[in-house]
Kinemage of the C-alpha trace (Angstrom):
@kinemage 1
@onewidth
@group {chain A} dominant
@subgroup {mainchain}
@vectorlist {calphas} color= white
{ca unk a 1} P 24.003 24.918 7.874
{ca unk a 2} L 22.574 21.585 7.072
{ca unk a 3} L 18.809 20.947 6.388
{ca unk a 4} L 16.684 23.419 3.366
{ca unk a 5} L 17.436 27.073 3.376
{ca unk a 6} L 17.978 29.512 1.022
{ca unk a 7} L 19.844 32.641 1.097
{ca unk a 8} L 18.087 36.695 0.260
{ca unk a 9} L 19.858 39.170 0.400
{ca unk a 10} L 22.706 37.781 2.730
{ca unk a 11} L 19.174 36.792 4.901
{ca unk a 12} L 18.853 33.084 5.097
{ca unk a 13} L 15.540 31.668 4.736
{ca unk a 14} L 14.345 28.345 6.131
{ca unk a 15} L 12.588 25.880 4.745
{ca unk a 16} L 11.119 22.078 4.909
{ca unk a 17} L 10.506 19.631 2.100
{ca unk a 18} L 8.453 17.281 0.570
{ca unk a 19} L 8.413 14.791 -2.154
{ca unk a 20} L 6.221 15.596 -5.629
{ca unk a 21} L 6.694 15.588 -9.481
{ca unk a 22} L 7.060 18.208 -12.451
{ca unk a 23} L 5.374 17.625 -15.123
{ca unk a 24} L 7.448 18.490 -18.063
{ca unk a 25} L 7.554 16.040 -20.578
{ca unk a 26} L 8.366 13.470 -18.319
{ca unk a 27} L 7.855 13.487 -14.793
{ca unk a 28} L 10.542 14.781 -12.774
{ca unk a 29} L 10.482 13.744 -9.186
{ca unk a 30} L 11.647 16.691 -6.749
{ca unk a 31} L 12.236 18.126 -3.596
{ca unk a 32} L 9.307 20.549 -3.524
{ca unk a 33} L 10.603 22.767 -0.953
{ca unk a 34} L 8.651 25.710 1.240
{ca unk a 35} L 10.048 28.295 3.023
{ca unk a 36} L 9.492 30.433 5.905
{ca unk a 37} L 8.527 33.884 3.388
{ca unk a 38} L 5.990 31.863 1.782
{ca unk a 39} L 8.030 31.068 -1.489
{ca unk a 40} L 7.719 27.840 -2.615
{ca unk a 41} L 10.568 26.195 -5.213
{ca unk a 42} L 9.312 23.798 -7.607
{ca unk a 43} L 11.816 24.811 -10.168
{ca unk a 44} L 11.470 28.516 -9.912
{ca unk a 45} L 10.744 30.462 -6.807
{ca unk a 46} L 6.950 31.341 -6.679
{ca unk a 47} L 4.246 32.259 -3.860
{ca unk a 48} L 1.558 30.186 -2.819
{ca unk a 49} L -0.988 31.527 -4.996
{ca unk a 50} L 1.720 30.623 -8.168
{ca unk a 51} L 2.278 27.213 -6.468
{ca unk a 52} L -1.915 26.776 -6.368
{ca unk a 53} L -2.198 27.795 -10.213
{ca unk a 54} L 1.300 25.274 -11.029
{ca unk a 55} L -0.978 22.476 -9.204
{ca unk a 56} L -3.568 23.245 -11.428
{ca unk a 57} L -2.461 23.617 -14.441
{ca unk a 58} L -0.445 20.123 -13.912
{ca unk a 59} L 3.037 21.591 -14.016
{ca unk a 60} L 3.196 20.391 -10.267
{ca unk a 61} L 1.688 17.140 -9.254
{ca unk a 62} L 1.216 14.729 -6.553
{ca unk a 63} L 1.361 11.466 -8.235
{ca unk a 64} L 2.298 9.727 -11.990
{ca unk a 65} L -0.456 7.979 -13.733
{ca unk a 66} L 0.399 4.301 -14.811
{ca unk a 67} L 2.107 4.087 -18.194
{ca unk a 68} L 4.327 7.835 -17.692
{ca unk a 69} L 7.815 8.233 -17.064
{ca unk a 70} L 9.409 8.996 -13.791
{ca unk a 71} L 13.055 10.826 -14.104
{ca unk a 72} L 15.005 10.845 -10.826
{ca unk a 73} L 17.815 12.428 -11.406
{ca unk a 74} L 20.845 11.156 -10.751
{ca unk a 75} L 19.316 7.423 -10.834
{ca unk a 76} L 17.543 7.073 -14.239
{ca unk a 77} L 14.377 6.581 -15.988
{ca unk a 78} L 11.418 4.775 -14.678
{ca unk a 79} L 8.145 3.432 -16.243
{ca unk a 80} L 4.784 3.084 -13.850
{ca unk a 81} L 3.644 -0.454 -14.610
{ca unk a 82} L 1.669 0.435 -11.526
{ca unk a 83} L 0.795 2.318 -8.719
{ca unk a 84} L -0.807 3.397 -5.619
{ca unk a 85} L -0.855 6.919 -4.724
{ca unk a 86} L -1.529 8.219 -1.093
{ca unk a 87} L -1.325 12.093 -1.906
{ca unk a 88} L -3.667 13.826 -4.635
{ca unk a 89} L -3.323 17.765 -5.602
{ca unk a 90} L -5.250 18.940 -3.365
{ca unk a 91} L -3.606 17.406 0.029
{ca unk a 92} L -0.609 18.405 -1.946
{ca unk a 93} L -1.362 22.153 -1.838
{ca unk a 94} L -3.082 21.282 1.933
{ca unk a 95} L 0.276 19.819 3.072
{ca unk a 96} L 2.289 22.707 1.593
{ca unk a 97} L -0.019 25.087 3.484
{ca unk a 98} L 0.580 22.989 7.078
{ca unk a 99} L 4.070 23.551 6.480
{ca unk a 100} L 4.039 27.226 5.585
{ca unk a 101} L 1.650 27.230 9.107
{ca unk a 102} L 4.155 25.330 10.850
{ca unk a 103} L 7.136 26.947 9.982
{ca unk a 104} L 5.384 30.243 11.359
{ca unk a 105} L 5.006 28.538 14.275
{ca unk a 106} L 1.402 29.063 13.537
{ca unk a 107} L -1.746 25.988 14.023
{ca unk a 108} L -1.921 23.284 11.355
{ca unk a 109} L -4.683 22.019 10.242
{ca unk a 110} L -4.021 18.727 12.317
{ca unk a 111} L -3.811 21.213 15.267
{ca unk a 112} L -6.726 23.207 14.518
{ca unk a 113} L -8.601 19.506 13.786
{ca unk a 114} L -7.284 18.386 17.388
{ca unk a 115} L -8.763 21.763 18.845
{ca unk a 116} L -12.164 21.437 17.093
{ca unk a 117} L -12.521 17.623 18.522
{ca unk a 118} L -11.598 18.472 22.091
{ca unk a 119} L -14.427 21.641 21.983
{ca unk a 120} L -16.945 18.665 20.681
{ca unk a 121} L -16.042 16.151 23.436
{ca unk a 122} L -16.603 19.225 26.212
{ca unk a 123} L -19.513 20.573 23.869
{ca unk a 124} L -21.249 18.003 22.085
{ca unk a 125} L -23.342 20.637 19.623
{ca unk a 126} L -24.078 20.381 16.353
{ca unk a 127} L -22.722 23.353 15.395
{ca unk a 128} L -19.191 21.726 17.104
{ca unk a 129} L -19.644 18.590 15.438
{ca unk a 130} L -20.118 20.893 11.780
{ca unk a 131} L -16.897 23.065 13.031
{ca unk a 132} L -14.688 19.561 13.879
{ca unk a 133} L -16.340 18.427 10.031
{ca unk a 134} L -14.870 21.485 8.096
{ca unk a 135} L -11.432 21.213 10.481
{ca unk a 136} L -11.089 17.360 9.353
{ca unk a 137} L -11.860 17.964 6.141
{ca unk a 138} L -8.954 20.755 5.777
{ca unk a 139} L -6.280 18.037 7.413
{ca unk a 140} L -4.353 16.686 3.989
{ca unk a 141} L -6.394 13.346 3.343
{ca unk a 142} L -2.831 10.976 4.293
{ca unk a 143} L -2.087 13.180 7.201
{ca unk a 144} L -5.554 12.259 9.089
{ca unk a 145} L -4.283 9.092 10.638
{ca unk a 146} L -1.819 11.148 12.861
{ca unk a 147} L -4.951 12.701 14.562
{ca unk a 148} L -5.496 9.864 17.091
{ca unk a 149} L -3.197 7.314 18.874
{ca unk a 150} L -1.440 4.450 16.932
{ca unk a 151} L -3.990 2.306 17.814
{ca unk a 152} L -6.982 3.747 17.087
{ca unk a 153} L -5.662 6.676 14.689
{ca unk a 154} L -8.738 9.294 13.268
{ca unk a 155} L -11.616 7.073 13.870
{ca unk a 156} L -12.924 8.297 16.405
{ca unk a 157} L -12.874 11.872 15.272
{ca unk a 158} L -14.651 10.025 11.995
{ca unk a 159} L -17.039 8.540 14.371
{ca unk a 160} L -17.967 11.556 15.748
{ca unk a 161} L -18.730 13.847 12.177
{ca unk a 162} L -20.250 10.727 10.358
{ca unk a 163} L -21.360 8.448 12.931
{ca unk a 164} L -20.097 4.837 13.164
């Protein structure tokens, strides 16, 4: 079986991926991957409320500040001169949550963001426009261009919360 898994108790688990960092010493750049159960391996099974504490106490992390050392094993050692990051802890533990939704074949939050939009174009309320607010503001900060069409992307679901 190609693709992430894992196997419990002659049960095999599957997974998805996604690119972050351990912090320890260096920075170790990893496959965080997520599974179906709601483990989560970022060098040592844990659940998602262990994952959310890892975040926060920096042992996982989203992005290397300038200066540290990147390991990526089996390629070598790296020093940030400089860099742009896209993802920060938080969308980090957001994405890992749209994964553990989508894996469930339960709604992400780009799907429950899509949902709350359409109900504000049919119902134009304030109290839609809050609801499509709090949905956009769950979607994992790098994931919101995905919400609209190539062209035009999330604004105008931006439009729409915060005016233009």
């Amino acid at each position: 079986m190609n693709g992430v898994y894992r196997k419990d108790n002659g049960e095999i688990i599957i997974g998805q991926s996604l690119k972050a960092f351990i912090h320890n010493g260096a920075h170790f750049l990893i496959d965080l991957k997520v599974y179906k159960d709601g483990m989560i391996d970022c060098w040592g099974l844990v659940s998602l409320e262990e994952f959310i504490e890892k975040v926060r106490s920096g042992w996982v992390k989203a992005s290397v500040p300038e200066g540290e050392e990147i390991r990526i094993y089996p390629l070598g050692d790296f020093k940030i001169k400089e860099c742009t990051c896209y993802v920060t802890e938080q969308d980090l533990i957001k994405e890992v949550k749209d994964l553990l939704n989508e894996l469930n074949q339960k709604p992400t939050s780009l799907d429950l963001c899509q949902k709350a939009y359409d109900k504000y174009n049919r119902e134009p309320t304030e109290e839609n426009r809050e609801r499509l607010k709090r949905a956009y503001e769950q979607v994992p900060e790098h994931n919101r261009k995905y919400l609209g069409d190539t062209d035009t992307k999330d604004l105008p679901i931006r439009d729409s919360i915060y005016g233009a």
